[in-house]
N, CA, C and O atoms as CSV, one atom per row, in Angstrom:
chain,resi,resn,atom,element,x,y,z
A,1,UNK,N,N,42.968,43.600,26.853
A,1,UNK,CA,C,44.193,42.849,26.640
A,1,UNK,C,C,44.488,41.997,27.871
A,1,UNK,O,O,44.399,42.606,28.937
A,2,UNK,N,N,44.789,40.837,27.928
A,2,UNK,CA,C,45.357,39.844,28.788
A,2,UNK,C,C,46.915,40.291,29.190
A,2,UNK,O,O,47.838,40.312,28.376
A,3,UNK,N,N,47.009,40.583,30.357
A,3,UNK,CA,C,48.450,40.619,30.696
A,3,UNK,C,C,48.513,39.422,32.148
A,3,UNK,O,O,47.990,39.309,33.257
A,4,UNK,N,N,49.301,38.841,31.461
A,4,UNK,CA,C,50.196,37.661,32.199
A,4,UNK,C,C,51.729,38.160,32.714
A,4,UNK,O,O,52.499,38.908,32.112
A,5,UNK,N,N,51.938,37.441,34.146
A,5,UNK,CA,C,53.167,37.419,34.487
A,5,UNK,C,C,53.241,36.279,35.416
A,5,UNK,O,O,52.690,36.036,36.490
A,6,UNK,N,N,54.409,35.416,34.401
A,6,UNK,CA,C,54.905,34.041,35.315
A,6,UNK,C,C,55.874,34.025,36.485
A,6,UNK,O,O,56.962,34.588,36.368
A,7,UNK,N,N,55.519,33.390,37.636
A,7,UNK,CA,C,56.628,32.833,38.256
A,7,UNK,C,C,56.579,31.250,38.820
A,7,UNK,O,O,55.760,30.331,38.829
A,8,UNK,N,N,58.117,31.518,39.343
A,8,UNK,CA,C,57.898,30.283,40.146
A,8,UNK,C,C,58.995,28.890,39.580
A,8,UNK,O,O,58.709,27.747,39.935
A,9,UNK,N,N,60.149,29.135,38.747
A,9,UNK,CA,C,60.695,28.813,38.046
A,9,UNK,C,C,62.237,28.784,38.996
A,9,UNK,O,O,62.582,29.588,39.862
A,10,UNK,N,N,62.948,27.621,38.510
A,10,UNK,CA,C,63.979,28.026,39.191
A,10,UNK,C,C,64.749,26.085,38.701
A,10,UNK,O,O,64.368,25.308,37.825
A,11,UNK,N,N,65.997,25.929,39.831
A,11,UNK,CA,C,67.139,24.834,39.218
A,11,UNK,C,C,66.863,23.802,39.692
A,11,UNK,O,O,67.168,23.746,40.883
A,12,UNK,N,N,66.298,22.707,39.200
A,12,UNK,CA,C,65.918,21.432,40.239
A,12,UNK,C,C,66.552,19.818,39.376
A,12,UNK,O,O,66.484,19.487,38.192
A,13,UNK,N,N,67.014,19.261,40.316
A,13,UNK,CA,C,67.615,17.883,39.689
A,13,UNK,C,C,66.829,17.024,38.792
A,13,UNK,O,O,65.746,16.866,39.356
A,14,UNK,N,N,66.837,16.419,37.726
A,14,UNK,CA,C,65.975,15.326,37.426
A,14,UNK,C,C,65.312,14.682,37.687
A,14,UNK,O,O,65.989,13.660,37.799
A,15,UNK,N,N,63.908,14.319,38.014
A,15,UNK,CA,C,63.032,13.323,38.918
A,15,UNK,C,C,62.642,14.657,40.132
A,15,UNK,O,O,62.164,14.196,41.168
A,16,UNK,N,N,62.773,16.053,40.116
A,16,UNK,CA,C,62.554,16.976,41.165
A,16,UNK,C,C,61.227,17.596,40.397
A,16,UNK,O,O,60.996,17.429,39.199
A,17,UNK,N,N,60.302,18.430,41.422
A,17,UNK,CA,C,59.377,18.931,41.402
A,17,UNK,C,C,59.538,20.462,41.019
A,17,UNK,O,O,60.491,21.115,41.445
A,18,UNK,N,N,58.676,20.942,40.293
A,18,UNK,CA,C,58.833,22.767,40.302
A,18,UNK,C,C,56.782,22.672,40.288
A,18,UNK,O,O,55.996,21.789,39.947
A,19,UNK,N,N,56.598,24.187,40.890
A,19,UNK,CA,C,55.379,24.579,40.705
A,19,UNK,C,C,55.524,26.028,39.996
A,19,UNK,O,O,56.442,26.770,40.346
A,20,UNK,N,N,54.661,26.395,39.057
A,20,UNK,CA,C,54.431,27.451,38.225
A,20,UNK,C,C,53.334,28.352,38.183
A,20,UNK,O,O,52.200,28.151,37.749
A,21,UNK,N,N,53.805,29.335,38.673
A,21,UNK,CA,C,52.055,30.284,38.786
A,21,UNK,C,C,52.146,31.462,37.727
A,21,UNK,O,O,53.229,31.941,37.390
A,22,UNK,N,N,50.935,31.886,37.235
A,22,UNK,CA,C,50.677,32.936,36.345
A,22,UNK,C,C,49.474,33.499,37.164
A,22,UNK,O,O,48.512,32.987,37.737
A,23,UNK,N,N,50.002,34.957,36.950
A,23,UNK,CA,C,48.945,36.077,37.425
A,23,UNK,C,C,48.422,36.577,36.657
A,23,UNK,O,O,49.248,37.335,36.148
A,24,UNK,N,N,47.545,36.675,36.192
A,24,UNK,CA,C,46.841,37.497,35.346
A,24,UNK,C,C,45.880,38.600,35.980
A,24,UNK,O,O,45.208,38.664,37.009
A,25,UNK,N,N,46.153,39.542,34.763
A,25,UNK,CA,C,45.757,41.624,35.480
A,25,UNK,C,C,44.491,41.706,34.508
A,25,UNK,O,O,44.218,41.256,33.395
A,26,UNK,N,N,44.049,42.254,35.168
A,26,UNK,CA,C,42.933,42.801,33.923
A,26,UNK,C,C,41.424,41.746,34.408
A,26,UNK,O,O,41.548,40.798,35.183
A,27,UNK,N,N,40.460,42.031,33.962
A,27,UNK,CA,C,39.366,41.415,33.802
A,27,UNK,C,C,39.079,40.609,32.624
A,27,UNK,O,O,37.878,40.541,32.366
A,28,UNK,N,N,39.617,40.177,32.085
A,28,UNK,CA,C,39.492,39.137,30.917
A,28,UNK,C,C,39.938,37.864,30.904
A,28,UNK,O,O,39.812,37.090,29.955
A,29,UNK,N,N,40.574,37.577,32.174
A,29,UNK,CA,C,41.304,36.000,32.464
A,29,UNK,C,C,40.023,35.395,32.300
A,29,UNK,O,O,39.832,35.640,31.108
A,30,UNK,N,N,39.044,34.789,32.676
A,30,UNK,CA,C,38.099,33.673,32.576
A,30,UNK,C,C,37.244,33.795,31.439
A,30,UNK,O,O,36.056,33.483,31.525
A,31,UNK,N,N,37.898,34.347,30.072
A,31,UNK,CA,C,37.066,34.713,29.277
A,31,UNK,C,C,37.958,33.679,28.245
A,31,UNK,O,O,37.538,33.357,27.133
A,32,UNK,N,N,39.263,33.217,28.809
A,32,UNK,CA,C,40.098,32.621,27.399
A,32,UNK,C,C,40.529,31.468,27.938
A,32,UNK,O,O,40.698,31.307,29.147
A,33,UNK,N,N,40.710,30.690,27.141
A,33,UNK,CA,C,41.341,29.046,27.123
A,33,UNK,C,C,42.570,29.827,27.438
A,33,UNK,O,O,42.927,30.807,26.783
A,34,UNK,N,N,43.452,29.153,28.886
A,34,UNK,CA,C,44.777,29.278,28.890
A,34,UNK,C,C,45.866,28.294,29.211
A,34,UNK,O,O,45.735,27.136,29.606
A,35,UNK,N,N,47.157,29.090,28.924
A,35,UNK,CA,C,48.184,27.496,28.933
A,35,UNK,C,C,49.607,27.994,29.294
A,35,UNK,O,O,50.002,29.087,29.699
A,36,UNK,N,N,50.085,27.127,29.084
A,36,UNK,CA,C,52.039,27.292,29.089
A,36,UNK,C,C,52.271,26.688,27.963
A,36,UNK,O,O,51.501,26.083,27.217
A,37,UNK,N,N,53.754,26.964,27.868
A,37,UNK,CA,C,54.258,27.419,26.906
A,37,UNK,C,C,55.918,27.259,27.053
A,37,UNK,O,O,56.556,28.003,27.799
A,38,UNK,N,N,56.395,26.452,26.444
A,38,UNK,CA,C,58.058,25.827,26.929
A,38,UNK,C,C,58.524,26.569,25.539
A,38,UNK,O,O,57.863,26.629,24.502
A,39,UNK,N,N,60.276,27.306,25.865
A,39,UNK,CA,C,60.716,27.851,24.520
A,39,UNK,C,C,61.938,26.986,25.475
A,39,UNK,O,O,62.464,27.479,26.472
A,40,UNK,N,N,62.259,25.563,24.917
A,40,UNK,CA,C,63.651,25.227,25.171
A,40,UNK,C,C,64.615,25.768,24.636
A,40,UNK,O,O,64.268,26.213,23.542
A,41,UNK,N,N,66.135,26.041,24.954
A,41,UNK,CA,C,67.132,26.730,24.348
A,41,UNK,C,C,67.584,26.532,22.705
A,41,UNK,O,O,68.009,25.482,22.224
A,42,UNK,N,N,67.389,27.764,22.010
A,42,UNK,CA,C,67.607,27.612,19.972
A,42,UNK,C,C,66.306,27.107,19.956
A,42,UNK,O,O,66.289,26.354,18.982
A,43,UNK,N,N,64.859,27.091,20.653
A,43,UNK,CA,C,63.852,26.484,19.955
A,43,UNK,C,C,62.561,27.384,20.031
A,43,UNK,O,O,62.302,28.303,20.809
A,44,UNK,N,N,61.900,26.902,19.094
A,44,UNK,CA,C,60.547,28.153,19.461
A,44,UNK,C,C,59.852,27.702,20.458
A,44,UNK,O,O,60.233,26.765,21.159
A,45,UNK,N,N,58.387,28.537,20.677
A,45,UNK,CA,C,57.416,28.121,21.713
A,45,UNK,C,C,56.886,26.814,21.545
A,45,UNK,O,O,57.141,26.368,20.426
A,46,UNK,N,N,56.151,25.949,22.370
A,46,UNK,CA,C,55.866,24.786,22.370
A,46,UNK,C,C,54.834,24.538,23.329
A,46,UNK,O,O,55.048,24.287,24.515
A,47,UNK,N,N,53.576,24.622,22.722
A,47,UNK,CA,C,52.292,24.042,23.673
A,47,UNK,C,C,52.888,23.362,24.399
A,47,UNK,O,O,53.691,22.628,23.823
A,48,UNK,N,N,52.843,23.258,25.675
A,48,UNK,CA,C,52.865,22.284,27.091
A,48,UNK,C,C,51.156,21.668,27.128
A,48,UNK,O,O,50.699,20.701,26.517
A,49,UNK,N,N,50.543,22.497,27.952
A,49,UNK,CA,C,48.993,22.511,28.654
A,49,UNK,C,C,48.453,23.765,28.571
A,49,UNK,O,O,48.888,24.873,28.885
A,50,UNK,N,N,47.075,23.261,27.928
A,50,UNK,CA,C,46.208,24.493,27.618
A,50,UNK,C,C,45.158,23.629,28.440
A,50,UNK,O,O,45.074,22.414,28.618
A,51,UNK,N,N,44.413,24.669,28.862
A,51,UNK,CA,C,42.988,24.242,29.304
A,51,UNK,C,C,41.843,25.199,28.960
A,51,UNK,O,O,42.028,26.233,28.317
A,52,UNK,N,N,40.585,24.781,29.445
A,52,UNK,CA,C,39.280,25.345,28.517
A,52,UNK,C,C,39.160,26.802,29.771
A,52,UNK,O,O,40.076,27.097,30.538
A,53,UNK,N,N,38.045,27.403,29.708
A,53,UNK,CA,C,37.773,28.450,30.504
A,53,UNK,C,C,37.029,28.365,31.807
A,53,UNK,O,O,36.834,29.316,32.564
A,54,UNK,N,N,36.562,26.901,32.021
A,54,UNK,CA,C,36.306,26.285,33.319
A,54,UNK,C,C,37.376,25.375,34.132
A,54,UNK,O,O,37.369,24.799,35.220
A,55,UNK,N,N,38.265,25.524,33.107
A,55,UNK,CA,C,39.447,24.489,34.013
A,55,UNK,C,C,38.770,22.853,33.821
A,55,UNK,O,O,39.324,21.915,34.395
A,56,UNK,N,N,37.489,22.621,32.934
A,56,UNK,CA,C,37.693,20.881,33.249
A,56,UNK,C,C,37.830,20.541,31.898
A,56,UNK,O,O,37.372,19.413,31.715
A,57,UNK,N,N,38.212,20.981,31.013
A,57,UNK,CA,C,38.879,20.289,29.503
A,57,UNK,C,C,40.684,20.393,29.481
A,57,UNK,O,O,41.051,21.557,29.647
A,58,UNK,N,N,41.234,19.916,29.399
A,58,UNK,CA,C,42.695,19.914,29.048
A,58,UNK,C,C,43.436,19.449,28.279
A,58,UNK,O,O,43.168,18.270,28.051
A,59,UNK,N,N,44.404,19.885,27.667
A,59,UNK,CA,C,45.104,19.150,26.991
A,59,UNK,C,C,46.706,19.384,27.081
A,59,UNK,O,O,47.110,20.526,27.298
A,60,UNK,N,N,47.481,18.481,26.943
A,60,UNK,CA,C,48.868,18.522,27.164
A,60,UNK,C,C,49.716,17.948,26.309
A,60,UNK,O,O,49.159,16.954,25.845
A,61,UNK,N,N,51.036,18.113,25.771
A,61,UNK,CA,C,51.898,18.132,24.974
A,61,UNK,C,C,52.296,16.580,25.323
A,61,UNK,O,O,52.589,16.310,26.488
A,62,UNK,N,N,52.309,15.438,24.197
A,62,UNK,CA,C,52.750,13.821,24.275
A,62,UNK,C,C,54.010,13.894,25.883
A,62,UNK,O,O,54.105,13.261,26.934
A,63,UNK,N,N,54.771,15.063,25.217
A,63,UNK,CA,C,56.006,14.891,26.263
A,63,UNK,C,C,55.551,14.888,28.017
A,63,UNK,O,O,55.944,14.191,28.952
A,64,UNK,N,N,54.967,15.542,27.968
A,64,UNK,CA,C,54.289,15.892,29.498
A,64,UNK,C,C,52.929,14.814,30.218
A,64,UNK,O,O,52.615,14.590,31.387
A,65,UNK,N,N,52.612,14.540,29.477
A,65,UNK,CA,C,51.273,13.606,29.979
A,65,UNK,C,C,51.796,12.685,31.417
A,65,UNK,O,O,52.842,12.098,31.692
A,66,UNK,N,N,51.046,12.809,31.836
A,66,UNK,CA,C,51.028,11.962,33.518
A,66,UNK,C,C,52.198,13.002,34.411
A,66,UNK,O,O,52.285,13.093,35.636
A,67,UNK,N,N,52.756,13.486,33.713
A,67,UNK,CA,C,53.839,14.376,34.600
A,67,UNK,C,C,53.719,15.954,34.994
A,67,UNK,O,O,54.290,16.493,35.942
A,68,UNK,N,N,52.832,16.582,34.035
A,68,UNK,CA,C,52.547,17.846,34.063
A,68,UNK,C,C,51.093,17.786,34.767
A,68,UNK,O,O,50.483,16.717,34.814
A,69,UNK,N,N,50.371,19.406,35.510
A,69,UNK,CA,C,48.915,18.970,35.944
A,69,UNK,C,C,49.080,20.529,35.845
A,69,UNK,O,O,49.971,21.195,36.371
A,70,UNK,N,N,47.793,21.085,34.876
A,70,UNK,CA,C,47.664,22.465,34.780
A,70,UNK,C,C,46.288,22.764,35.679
A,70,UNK,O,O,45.563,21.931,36.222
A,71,UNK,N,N,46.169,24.131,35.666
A,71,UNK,CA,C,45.295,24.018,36.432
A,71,UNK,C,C,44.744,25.631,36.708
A,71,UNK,O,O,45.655,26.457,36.650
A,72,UNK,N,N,43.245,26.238,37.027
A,72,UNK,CA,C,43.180,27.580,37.140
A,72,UNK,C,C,42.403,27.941,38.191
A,72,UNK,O,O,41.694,27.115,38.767
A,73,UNK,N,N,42.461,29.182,38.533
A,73,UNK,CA,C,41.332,29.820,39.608
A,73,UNK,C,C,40.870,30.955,39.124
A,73,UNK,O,O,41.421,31.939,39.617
A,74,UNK,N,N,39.920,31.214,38.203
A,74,UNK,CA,C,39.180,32.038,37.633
A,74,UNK,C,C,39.281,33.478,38.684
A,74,UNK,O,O,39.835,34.548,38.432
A,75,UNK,N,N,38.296,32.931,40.328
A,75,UNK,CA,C,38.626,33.907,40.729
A,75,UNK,C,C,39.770,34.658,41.230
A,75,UNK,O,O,39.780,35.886,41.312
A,76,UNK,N,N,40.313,34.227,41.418
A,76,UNK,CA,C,42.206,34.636,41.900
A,76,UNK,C,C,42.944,35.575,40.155
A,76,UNK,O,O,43.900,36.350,40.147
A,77,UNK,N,N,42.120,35.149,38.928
A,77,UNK,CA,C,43.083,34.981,38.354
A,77,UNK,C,C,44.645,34.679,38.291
A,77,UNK,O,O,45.700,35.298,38.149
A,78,UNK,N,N,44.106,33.128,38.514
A,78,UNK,CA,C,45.753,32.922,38.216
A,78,UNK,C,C,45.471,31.196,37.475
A,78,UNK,O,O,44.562,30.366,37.429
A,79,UNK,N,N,47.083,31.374,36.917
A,79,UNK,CA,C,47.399,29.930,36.263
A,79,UNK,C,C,48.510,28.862,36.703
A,79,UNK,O,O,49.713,28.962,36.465
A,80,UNK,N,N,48.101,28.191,37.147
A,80,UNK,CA,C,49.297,26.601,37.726
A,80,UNK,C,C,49.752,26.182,36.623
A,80,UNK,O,O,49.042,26.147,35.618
A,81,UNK,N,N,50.999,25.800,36.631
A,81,UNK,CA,C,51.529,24.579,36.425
A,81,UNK,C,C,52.516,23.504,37.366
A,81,UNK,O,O,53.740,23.594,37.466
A,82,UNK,N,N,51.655,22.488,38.010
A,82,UNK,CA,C,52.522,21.481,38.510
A,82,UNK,C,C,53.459,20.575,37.787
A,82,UNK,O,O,52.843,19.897,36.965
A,83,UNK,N,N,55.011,20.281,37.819
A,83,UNK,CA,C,55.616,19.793,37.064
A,83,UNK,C,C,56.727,18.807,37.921
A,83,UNK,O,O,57.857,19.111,38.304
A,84,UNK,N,N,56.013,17.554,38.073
A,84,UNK,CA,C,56.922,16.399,38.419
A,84,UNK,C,C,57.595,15.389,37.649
A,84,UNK,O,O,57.518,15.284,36.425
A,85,UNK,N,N,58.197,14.716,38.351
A,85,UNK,CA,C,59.460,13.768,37.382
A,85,UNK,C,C,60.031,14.567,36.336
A,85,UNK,O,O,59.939,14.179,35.171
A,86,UNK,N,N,60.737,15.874,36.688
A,86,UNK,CA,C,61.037,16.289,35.626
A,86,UNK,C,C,62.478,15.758,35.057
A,86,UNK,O,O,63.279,15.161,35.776
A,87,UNK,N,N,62.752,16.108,33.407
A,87,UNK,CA,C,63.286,15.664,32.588
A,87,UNK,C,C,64.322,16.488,32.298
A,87,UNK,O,O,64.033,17.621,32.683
A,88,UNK,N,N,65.772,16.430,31.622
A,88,UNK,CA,C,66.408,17.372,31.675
A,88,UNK,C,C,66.222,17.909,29.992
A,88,UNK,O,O,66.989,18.751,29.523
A,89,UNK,N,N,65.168,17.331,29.236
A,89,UNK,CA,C,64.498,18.007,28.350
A,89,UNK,C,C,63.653,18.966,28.555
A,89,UNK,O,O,63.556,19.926,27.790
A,90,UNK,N,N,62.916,18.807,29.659
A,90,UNK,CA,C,62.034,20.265,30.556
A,90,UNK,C,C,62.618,21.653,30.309
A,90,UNK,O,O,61.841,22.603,30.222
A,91,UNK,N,N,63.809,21.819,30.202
A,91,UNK,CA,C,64.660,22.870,30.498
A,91,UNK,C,C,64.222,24.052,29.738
A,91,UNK,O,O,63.891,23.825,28.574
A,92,UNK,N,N,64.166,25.009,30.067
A,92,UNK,CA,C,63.565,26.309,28.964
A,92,UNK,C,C,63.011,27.525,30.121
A,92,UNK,O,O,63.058,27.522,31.351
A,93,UNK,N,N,62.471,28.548,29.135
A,93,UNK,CA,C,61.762,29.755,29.656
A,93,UNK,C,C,60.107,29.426,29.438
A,93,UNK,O,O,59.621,29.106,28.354
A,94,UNK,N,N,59.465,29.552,30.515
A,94,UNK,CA,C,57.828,28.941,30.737
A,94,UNK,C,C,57.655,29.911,30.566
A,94,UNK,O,O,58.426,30.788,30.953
A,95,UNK,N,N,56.071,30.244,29.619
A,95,UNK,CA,C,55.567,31.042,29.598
A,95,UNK,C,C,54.209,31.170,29.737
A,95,UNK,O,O,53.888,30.071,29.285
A,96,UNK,N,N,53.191,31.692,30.025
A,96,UNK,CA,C,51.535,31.421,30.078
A,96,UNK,C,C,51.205,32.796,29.021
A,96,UNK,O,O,51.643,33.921,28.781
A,97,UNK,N,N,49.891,31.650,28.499
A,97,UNK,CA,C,49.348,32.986,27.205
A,97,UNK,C,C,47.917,32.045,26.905
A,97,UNK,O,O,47.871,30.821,26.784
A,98,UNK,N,N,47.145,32.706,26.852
A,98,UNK,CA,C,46.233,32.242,25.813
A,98,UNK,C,C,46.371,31.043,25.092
A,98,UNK,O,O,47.466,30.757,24.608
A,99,UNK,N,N,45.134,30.109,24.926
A,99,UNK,CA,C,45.850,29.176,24.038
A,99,UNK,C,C,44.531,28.695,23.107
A,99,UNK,O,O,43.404,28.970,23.519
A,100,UNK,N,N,44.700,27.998,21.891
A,100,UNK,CA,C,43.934,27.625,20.958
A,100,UNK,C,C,43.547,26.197,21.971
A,100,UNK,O,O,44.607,25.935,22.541
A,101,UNK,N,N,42.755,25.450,22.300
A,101,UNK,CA,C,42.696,24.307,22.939
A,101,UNK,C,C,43.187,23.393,22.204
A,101,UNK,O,O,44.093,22.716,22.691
A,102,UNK,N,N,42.698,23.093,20.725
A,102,UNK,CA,C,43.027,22.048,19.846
A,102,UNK,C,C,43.894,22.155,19.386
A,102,UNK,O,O,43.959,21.029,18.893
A,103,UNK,N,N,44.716,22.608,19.093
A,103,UNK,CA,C,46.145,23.129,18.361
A,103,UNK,C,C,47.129,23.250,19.395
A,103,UNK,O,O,48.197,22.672,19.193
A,104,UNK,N,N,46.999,23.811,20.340
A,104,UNK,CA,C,47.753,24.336,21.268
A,104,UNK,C,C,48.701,25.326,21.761
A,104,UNK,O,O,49.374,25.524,22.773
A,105,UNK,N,N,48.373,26.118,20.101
A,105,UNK,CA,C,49.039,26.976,19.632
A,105,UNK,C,C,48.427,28.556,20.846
A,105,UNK,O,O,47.336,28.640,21.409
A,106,UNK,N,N,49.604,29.587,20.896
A,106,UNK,CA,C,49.048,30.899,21.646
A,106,UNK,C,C,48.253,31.361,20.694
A,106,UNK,O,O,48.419,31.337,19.475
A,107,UNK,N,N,46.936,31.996,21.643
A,107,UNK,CA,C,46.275,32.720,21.348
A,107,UNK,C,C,46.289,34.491,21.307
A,107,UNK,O,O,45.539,35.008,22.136
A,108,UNK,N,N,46.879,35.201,20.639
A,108,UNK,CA,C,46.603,36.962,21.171
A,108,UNK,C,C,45.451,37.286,21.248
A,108,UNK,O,O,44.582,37.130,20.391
A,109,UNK,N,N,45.375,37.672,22.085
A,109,UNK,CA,C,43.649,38.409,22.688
A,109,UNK,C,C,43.532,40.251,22.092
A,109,UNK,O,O,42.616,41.070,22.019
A,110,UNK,N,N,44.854,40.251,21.799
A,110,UNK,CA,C,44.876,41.944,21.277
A,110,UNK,C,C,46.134,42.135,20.222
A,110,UNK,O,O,46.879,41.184,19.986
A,111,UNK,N,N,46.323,43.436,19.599
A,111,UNK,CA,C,47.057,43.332,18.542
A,111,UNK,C,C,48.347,43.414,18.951
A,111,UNK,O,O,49.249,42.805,18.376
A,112,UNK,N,N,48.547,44.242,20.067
A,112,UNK,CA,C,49.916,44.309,20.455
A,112,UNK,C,C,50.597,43.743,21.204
A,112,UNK,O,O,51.716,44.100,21.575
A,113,UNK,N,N,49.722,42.320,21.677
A,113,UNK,CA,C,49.801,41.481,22.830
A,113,UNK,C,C,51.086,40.679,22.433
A,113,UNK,O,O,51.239,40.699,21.211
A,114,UNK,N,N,52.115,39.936,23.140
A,114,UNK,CA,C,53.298,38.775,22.777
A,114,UNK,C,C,53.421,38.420,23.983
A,114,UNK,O,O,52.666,38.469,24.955
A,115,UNK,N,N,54.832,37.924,23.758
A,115,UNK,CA,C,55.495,36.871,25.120
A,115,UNK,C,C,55.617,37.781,26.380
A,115,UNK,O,O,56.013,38.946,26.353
A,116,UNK,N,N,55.285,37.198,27.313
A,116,UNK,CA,C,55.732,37.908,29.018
A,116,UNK,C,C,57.513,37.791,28.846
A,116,UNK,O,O,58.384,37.568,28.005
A,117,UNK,N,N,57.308,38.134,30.369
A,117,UNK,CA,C,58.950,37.763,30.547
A,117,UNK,C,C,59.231,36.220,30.905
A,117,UNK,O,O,60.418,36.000,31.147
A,118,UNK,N,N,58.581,35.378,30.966
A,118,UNK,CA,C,58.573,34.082,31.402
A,118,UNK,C,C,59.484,33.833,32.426
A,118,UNK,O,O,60.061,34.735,33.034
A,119,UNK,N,N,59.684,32.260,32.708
A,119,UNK,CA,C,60.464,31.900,33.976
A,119,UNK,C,C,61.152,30.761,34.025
A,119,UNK,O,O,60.426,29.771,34.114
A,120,UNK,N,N,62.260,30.558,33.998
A,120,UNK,CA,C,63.402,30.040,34.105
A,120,UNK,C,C,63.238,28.808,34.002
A,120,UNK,O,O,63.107,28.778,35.226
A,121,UNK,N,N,63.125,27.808,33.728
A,121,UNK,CA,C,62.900,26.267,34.722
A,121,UNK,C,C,64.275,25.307,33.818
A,121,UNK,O,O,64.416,24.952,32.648
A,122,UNK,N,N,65.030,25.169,34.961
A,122,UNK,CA,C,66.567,24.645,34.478
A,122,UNK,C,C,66.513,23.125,35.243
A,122,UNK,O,O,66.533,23.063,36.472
A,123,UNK,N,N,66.440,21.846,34.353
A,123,UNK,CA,C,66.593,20.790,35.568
A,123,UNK,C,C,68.322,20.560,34.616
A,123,UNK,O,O,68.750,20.906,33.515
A,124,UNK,N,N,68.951,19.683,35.971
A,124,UNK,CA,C,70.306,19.336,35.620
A,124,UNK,C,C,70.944,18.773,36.710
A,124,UNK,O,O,70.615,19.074,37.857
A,125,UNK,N,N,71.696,18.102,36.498
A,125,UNK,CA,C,72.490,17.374,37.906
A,125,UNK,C,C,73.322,17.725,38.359
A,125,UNK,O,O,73.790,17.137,39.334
């Protein structure tokens, strides 16, 4: 089973920077396409950036392009997300999980697997 835990989330003005890290436990991180995952407030999950299992295929959500930069270290297990010019549509609980590459949809790697606790990311003036 993949266990993820995000941080790195927190209150930044419009046009401000946040960086996003995911840790991943276990020996199975470089075995899965992974990504983030925006649940803005009343809304469901929402592919951001998934990437392949070498880190050089990517893909990212229309909203994010040129502004988001995902990114991994197999050996560290862990998962980036860099997030500039942000928008006060950004706003939500980030989450990292598994991801379908083409769809962008989460992937479960196990039956009892779901959402982490994710991490905060509030822009506002």
């Amino acid at each position: 089973q993949l266990q993820l835990v995000e941080s790195g989330g927190g209150l930044v003005q419009p046009g401000g920077s946040l960086n996003l890290s995911c840790t991943a436990y276990g020996s199975t991180f470089a075995y899965y396409p992974v990504g983030w995952f925006q649940q803005a407030p009343g809304k469901d999950h929402k592919g951001v950036a998934c990437l392949d299992t070498s880190g050089r295929s990517t893909k990212y959500a229309d909203s994010v392009k040129g502004r988001f930069t995902v990114s991994r270290d197999n050996e560290k297990k862990m998962l980036y997300l860099q997030m500039k010019s942000l928008k006060l549509e950004d706003t939500g609980v980030y989450y990292c999980a598994a991801c379908h590459l083409e769809t962008m949809e989460a992937m479960w790697t196990s039956e009892n697997e779901s959402w982490g606790q994710g991490t905060q990311v509030t822009v506002a003036l």
